[in-house]
DSSP file (Angstrom, degrees, kcal/mol; ACC not computed):
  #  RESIDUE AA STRUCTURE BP1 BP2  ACC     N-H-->O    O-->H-N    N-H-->O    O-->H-N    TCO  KAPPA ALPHA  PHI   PSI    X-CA   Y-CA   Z-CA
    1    1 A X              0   0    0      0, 0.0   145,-1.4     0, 0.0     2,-0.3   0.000 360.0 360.0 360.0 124.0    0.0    0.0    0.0
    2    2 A X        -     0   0    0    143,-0.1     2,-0.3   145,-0.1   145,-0.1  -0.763 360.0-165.2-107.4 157.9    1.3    3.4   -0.9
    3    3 A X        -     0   0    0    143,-0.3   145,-0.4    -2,-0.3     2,-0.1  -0.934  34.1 -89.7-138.2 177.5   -0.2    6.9    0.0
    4    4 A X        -     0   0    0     -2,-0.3     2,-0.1   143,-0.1     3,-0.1  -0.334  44.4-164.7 -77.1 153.2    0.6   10.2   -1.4
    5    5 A X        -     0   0    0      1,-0.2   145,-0.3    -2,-0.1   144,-0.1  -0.455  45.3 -27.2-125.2-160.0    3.5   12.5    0.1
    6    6 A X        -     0   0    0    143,-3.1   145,-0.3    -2,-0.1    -1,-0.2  -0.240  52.9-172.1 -54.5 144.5    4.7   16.0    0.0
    7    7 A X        +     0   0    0    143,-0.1    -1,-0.1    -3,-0.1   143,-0.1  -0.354  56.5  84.6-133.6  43.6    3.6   17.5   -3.3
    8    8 A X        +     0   0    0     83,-0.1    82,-0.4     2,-0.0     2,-0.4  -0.051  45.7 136.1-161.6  60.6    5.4   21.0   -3.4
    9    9 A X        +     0   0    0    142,-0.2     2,-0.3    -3,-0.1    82,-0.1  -0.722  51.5  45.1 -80.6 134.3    8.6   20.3   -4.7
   10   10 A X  E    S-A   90   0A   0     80,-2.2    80,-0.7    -2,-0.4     2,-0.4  -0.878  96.9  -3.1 133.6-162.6    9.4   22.8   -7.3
   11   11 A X  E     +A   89   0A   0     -2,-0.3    78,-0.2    78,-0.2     3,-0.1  -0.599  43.1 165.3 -87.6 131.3    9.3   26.7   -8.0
   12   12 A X  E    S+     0   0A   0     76,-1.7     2,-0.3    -2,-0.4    77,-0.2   0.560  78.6   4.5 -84.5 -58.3    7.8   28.8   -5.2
   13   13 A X  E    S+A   88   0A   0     75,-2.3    75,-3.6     3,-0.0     2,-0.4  -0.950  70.5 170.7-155.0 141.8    9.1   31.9   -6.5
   14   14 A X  E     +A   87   0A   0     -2,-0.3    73,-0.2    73,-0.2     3,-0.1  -0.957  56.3  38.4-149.1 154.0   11.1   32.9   -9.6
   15   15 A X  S    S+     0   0    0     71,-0.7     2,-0.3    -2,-0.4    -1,-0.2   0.261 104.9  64.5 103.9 -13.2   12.3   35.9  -11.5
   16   16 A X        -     0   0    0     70,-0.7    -1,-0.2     2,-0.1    72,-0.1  -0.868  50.5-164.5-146.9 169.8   13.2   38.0   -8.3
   17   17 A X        +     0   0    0     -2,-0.3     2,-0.4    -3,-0.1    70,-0.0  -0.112  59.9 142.1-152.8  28.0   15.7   37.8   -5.1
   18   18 A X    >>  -     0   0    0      1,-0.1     4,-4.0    68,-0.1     3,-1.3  -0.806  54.0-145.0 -79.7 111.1   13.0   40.6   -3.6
   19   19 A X  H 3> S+     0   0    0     -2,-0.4     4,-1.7     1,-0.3    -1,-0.1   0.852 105.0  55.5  -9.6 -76.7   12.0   40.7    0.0
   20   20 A X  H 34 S+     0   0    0      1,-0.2     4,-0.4     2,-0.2    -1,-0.3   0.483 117.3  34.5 -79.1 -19.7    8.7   41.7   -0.9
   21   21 A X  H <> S+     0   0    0     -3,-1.3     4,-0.5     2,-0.1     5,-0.3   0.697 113.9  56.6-117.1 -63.5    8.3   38.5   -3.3
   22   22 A X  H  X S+     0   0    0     -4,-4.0     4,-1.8     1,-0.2    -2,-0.2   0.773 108.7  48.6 -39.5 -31.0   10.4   35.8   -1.3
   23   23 A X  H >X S+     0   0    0     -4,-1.7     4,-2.4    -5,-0.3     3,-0.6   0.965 110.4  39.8 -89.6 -56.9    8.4   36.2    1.7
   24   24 A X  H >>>S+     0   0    0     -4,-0.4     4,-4.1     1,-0.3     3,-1.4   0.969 117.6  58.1 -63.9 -85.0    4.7   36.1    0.7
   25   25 A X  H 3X5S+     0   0    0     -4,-0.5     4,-2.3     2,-0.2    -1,-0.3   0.695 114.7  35.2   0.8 -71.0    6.3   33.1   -1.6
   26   26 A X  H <X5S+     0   0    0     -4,-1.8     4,-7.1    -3,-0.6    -1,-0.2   0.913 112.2  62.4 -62.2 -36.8    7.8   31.2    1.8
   27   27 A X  H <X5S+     0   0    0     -4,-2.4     4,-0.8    -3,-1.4    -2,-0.2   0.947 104.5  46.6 -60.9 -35.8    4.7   32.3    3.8
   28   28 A X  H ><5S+     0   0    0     -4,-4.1     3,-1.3    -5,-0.2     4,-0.3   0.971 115.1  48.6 -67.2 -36.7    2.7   30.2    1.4
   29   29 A X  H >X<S+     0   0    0     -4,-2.3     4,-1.6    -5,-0.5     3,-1.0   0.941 104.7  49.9 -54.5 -43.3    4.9   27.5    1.7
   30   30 A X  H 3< S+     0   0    0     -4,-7.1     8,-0.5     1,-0.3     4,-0.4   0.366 103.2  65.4 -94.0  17.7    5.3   27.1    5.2
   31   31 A X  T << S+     0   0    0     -3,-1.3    -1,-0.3    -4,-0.8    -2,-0.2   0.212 102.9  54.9 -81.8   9.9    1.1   27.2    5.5
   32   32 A X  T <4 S+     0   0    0     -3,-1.0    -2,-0.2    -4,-0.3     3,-0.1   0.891 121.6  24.2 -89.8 -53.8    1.5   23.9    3.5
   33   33 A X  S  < S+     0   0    0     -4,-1.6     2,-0.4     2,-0.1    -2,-0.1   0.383 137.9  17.5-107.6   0.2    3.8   22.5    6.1
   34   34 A X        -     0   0    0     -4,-0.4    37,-0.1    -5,-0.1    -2,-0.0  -0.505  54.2-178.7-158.0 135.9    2.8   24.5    9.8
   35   35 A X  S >> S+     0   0    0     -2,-0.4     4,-3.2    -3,-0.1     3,-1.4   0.518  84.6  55.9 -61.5 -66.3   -0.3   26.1    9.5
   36   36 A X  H 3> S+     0   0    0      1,-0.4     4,-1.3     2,-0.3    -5,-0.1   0.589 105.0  40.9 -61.1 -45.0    0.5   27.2   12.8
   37   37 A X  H 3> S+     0   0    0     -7,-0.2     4,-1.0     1,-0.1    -1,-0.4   0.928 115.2  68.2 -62.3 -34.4    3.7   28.9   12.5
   38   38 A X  H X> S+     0   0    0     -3,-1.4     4,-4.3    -8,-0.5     3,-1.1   0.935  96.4  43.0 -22.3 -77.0    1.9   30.0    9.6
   39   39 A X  H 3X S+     0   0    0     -4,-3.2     4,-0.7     1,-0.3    -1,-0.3   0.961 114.3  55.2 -41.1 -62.9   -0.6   32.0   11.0
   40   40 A X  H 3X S+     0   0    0     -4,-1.3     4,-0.6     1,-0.2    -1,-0.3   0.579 111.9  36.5 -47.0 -19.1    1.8   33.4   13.3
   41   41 A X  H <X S+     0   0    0     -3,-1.1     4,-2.2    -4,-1.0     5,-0.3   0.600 108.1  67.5-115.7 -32.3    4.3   34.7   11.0
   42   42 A X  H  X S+     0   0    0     -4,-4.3     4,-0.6    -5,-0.3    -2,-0.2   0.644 105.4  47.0 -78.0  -4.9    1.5   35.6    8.7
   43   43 A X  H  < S+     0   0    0     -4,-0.7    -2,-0.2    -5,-0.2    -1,-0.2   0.670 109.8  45.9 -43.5 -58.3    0.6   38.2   11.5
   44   44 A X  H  < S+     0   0    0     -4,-0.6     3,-0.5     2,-0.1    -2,-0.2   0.775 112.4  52.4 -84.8 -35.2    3.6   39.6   12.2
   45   45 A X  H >< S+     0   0    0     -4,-2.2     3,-3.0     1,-0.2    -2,-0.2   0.912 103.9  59.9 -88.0 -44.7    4.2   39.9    8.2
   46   46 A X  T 3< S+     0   0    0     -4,-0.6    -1,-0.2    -5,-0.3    -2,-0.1   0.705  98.2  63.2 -47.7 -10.2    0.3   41.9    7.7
   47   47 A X  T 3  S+     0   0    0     -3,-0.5     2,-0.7     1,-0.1    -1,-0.3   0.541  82.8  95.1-104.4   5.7    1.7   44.5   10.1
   48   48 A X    <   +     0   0    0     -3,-3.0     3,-0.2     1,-0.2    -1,-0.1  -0.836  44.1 178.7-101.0 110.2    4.6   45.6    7.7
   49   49 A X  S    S+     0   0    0     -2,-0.7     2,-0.3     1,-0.2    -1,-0.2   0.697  77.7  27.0 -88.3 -18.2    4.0   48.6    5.3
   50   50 A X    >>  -     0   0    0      1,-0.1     4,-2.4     2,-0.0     3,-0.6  -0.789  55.1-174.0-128.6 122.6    7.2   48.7    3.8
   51   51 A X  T 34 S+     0   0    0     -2,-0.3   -32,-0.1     1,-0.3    -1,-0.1   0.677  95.3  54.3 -72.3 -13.2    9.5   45.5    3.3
   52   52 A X  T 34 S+     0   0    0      1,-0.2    -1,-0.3     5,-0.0    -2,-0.0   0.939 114.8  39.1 -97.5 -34.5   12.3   47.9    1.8
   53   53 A X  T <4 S+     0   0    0     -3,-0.6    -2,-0.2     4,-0.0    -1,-0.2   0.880  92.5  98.9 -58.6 -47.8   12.2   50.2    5.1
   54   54 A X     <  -     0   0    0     -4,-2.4     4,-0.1     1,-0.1    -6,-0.0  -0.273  60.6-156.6 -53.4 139.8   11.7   47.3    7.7
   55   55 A X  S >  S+     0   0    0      1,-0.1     3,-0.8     2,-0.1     4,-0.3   0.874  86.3  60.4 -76.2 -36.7   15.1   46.6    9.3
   56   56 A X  T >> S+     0   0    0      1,-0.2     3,-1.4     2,-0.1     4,-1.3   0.933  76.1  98.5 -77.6 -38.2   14.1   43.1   10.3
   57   57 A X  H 3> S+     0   0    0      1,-0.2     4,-0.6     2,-0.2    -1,-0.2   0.370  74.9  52.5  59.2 -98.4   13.4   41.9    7.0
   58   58 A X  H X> S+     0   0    0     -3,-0.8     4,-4.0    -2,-0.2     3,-0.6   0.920 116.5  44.5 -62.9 -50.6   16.4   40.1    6.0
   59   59 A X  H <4 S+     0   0    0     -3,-1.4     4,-0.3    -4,-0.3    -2,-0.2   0.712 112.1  51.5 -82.8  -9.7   16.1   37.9    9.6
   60   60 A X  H 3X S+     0   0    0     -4,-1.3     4,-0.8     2,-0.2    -1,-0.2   0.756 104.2  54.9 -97.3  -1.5   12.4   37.4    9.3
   61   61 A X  H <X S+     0   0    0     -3,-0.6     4,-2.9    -4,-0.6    -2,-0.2   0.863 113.1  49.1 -51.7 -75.7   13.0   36.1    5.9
   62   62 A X  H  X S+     0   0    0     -4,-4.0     4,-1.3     1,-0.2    -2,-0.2   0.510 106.8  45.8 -41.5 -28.5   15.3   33.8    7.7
   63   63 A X  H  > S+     0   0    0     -4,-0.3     4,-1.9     2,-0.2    -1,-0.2   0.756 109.3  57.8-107.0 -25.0   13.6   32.5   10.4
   64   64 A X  H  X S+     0   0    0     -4,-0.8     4,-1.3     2,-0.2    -2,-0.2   0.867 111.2  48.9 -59.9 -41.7   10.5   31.8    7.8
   65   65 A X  H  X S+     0   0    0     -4,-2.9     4,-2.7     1,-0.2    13,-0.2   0.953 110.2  47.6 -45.6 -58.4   13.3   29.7    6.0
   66   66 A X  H  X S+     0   0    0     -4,-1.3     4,-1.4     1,-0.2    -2,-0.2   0.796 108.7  54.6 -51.2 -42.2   14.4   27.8    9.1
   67   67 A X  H  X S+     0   0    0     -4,-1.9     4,-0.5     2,-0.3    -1,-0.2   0.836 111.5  42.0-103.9 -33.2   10.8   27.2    9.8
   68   68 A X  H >X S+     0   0    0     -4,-1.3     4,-2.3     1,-0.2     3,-1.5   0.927 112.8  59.3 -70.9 -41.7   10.1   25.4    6.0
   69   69 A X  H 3< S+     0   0    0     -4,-2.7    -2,-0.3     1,-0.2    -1,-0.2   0.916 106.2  44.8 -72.9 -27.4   13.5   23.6    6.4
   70   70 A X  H 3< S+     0   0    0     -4,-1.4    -1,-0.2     1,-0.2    -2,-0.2   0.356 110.6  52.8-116.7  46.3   12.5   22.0    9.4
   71   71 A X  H << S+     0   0    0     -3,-1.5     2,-0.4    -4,-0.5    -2,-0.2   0.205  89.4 102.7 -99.8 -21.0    9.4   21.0    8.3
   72   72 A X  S  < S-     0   0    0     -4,-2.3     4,-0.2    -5,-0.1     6,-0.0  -0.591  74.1-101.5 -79.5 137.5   10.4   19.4    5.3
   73   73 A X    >   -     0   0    0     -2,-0.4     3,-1.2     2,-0.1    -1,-0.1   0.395  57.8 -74.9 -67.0 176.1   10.7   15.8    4.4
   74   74 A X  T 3  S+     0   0    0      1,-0.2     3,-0.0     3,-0.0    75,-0.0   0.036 117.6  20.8 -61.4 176.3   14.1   14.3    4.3
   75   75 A X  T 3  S+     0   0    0      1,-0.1    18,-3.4    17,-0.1     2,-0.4   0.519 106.1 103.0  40.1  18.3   16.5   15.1    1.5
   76   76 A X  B <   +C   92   0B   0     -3,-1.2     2,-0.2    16,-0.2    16,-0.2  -0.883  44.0 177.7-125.1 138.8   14.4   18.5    0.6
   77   77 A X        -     0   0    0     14,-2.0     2,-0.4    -2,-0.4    14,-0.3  -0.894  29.7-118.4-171.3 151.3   15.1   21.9    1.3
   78   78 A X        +     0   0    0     -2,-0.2     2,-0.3   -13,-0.2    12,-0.2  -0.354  67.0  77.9 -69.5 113.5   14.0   25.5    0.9
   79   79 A X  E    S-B   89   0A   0     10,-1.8    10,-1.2    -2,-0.4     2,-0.2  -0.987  81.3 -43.6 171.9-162.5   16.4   28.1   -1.1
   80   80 A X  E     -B   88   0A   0     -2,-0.3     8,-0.2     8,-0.2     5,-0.2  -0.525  68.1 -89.6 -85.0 169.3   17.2   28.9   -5.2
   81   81 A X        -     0   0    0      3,-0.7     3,-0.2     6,-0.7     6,-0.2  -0.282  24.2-120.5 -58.5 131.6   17.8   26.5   -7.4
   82   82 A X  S    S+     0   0    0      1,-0.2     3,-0.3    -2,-0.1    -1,-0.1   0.972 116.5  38.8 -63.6 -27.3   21.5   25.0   -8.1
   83   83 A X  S    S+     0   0    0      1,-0.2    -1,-0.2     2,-0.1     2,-0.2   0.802 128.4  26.5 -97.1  -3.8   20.9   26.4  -12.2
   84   84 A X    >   -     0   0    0     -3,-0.2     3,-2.7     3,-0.1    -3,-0.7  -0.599  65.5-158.9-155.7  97.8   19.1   29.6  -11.6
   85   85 A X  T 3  S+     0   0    0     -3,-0.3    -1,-0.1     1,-0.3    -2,-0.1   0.835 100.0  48.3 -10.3 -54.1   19.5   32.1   -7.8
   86   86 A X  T 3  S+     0   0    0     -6,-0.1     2,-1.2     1,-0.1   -71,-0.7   0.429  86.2  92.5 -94.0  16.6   16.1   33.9   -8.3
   87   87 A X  E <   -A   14   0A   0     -3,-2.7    -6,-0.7   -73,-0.2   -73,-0.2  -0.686  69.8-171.9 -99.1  90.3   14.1   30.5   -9.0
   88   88 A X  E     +AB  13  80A   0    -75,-3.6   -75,-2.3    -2,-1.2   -76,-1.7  -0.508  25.9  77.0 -85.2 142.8   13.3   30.3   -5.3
   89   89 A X  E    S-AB  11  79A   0    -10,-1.2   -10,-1.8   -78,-0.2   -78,-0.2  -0.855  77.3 -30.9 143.2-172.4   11.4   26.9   -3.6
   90   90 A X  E     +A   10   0A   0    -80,-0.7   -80,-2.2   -82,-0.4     2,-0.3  -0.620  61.5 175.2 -72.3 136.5   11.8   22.9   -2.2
   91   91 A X        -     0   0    0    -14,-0.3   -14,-2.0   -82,-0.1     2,-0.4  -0.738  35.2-111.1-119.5-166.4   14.3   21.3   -4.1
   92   92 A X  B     -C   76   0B   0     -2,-0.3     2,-1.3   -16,-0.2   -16,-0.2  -0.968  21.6-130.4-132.5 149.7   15.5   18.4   -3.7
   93   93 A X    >   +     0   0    0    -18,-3.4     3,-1.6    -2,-0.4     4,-0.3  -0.461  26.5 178.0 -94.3  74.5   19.2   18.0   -2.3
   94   94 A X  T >> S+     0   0    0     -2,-1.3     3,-1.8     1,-0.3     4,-1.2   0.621  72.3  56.5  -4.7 -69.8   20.8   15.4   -4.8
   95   95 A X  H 3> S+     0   0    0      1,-0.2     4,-2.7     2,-0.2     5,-0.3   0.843 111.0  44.4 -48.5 -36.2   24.5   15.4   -3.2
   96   96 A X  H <> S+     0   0    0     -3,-1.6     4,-0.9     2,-0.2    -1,-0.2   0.730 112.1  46.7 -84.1  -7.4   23.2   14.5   -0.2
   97   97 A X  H X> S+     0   0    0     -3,-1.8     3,-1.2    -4,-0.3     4,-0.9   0.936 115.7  53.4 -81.8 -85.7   20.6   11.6   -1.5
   98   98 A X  H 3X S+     0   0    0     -4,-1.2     4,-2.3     1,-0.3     3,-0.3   0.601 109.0  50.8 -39.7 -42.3   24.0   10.5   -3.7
   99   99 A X  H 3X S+     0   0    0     -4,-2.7     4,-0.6    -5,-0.2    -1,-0.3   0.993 110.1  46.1 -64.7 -54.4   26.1   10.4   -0.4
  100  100 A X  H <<>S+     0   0    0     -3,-1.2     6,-1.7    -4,-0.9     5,-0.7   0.642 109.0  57.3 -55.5 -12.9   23.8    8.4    1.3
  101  101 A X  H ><5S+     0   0    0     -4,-0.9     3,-2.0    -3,-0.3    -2,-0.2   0.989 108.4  46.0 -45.3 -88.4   23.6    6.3   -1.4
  102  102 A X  H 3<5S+     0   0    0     -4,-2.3    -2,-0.2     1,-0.3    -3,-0.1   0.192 109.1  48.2 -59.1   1.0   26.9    5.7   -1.4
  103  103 A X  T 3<5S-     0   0    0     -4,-0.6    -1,-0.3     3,-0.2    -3,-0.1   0.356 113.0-110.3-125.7  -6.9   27.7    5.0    2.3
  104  104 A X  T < 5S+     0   0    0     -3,-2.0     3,-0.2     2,-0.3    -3,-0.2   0.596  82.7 127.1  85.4  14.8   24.7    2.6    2.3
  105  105 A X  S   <S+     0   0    0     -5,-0.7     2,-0.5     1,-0.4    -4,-0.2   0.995  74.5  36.2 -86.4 -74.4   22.5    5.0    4.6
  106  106 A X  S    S-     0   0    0     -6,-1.7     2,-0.4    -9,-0.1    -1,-0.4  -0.868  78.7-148.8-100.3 126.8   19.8    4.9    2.2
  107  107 A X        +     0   0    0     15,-0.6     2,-0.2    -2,-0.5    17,-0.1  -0.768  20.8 163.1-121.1 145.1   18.9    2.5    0.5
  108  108 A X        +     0   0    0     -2,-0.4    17,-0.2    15,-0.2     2,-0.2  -0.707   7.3 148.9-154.8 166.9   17.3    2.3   -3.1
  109  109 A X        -     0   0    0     15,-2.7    17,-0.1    -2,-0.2     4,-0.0  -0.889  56.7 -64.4 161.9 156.5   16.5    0.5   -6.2
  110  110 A X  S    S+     0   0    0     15,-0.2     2,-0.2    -2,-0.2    18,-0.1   0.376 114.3  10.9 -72.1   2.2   14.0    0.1   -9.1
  111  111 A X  S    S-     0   0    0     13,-0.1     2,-0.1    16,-0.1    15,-0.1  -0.960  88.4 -96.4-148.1-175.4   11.3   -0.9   -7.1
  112  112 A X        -     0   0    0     -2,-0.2     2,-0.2     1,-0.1     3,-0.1  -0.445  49.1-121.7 -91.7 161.2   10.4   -1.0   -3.2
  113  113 A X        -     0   0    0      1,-0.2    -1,-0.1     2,-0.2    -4,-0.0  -0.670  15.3-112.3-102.9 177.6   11.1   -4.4   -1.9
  114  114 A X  S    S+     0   0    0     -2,-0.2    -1,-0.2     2,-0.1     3,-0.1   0.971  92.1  80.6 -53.8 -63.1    8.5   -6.7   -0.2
  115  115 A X  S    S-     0   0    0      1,-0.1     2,-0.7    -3,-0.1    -2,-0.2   0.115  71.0-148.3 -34.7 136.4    9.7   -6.7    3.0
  116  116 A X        -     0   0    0     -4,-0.1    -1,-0.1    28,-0.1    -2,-0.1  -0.868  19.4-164.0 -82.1  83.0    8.7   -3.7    5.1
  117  117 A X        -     0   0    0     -2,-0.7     3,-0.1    -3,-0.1    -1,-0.0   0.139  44.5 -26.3 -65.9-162.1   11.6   -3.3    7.4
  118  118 A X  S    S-     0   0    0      1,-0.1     3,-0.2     2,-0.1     2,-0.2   0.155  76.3 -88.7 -27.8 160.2   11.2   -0.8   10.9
  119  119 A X  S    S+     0   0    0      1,-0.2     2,-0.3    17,-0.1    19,-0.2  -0.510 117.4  27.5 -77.2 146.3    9.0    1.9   11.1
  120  120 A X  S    S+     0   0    0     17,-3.4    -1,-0.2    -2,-0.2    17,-0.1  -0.215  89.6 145.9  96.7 -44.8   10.4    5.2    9.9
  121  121 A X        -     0   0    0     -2,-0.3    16,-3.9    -3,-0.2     2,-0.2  -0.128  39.7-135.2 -46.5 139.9   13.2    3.3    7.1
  122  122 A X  E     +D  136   0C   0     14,-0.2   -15,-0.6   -17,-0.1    14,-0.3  -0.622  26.6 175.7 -91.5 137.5   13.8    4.8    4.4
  123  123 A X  E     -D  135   0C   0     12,-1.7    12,-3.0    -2,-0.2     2,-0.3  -0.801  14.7-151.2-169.1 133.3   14.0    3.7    0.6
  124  124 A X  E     -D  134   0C   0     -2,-0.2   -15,-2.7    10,-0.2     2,-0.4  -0.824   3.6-159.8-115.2 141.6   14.4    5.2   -2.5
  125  125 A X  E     +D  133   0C   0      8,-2.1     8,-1.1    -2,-0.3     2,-0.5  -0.769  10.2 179.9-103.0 135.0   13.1    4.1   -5.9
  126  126 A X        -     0   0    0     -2,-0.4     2,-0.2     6,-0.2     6,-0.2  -0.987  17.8-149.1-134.5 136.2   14.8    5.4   -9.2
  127  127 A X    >   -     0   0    0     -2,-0.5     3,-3.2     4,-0.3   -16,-0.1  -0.554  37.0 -93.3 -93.6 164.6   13.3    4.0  -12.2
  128  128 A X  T 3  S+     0   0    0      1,-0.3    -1,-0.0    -2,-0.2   -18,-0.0   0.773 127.1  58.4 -55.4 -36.6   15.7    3.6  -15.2
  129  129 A X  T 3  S-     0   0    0      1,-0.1    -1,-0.3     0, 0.0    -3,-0.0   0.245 125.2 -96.5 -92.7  27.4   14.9    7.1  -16.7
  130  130 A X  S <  S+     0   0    0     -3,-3.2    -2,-0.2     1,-0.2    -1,-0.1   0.323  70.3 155.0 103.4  -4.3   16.2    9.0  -13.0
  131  131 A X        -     0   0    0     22,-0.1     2,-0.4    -5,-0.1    -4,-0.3   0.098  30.4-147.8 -40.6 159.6   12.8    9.3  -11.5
  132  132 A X  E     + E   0 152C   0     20,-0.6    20,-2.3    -6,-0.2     2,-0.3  -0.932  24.2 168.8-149.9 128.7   12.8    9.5   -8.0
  133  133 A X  E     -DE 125 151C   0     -8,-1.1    -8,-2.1    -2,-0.4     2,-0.4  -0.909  17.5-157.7-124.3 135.2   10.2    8.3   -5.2
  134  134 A X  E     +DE 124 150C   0     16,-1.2    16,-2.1    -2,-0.3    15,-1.7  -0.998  13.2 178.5 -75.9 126.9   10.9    8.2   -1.6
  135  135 A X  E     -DE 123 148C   0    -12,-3.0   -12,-1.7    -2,-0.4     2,-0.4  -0.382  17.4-154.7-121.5-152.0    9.4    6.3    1.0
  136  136 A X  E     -DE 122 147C   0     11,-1.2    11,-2.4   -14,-0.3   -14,-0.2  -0.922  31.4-106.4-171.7 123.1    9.2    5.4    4.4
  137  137 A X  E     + E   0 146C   0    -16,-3.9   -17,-3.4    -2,-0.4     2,-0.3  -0.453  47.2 159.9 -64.1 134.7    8.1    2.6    6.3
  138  138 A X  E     - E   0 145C   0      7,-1.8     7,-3.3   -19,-0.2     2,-0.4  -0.892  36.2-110.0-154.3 141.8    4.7    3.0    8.3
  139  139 A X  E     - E   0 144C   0     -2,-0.3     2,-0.3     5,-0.2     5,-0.3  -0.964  17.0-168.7-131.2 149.8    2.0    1.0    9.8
  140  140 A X  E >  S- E   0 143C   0      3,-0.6     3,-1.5    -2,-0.4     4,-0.0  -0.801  81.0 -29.9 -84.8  74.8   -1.4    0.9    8.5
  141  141 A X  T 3  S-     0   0    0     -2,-0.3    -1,-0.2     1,-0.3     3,-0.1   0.980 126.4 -42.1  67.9  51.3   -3.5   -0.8   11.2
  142  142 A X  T 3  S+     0   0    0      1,-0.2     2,-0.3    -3,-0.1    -1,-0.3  -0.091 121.2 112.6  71.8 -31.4   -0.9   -3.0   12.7
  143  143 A X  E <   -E  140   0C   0     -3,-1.5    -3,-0.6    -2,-0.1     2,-0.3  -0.496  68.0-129.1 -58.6 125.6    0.4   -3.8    8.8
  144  144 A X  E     +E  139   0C   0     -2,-0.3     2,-0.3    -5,-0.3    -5,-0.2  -0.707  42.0 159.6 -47.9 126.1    3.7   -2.5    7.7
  145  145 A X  E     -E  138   0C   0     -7,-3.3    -7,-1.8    -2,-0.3     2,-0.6  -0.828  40.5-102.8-152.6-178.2    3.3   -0.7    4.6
  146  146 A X  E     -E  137   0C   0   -145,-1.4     2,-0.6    -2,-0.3  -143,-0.3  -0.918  26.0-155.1-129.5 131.6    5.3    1.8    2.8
  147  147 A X  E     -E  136   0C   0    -11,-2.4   -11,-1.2    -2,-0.6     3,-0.2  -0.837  18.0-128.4 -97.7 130.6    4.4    5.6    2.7
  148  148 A X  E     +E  135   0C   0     -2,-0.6   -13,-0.2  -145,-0.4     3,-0.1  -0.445  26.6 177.6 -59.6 155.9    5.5    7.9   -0.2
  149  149 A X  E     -     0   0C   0    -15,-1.7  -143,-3.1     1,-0.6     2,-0.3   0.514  64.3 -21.9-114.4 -63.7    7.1   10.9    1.3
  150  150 A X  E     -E  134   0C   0    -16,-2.1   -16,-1.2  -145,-0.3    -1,-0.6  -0.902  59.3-167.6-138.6 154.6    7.9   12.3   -1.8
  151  151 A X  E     -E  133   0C   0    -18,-0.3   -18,-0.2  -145,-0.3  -142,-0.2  -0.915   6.1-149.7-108.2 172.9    8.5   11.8   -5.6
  152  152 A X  E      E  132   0C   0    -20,-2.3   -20,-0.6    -2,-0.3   -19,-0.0  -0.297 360.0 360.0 149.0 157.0    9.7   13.2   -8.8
  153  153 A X              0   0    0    -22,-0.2   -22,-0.1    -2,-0.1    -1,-0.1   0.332 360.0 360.0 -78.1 360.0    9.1   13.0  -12.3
């Protein structure tokens, strides 16, 4: 049994490296993954009439980051894009899936196997043209089953 996972890998925000565009842009993100910080931070941001004037800014920017990055599912994280700065959003962090690869930490292959080891284990599926699904072992009503965390095509 699979279920669906994080779905908002990809561009957040793109064309601009602007306060005034990054932020709204994160704030939407991190209601995806917190509502709760969400709210909060979407509060604090409604009271700001000019982004270029506010001194805090830069550090609420920052803490809005922190707050997506450690919400997000393993091997994902919030910033630009390695081929273009201003393409702002979840990517997904390649070197660090390819180290774990390699060190045997995660472990992967062209399809999931039966077995359903520990709760929480990790395993990533790459199909022959580089797609890429990660899951994570769960149970379903006493069952062991495997949860998507993430993909992509």
């Amino acid at each position: 049994m699979k279920s669906q996972g994080f779905t908002g890998i990809g561009s957040w925000s793109t064309g601009s490296l602007k306060l005034e565009d990054l932020i709204p842009a994160a704030l939407d993100c991190l209601k995806t993954l917190d509502p709760v910080t969400h709210k909060a931070k979407q509060a604090e941001w409604n009271t700001v009439d000019d982004v270029d004037a506010w001194d805090e800014a830069d550090c609420f920017y920052g803490e809005i980051s922190d707050a997506i990055d450690g919400k997000l599912p393993p091997y994902l994280y919030w910033g630009s894009h390695e081929g273009d700065g201003a393409d702002v959003g979840v990517w997904i962090s390649h070197d660090s899936i390819a180290d774990d690869r390699r060190s045997g930490e995660l472990p992967s292959g062209d399809q999931l196997p039966d077995a359903v080891p520990g709760v929480g284990s990790l395993f990533l599926v790459v199909s022959d043209h580089g797609n890429m699904e990660l899951y994570s072992a769960a149970q379903n009503d006493g069952v062991a089953v495997w949860h998507s965390v993430w993909s992509c095509v």
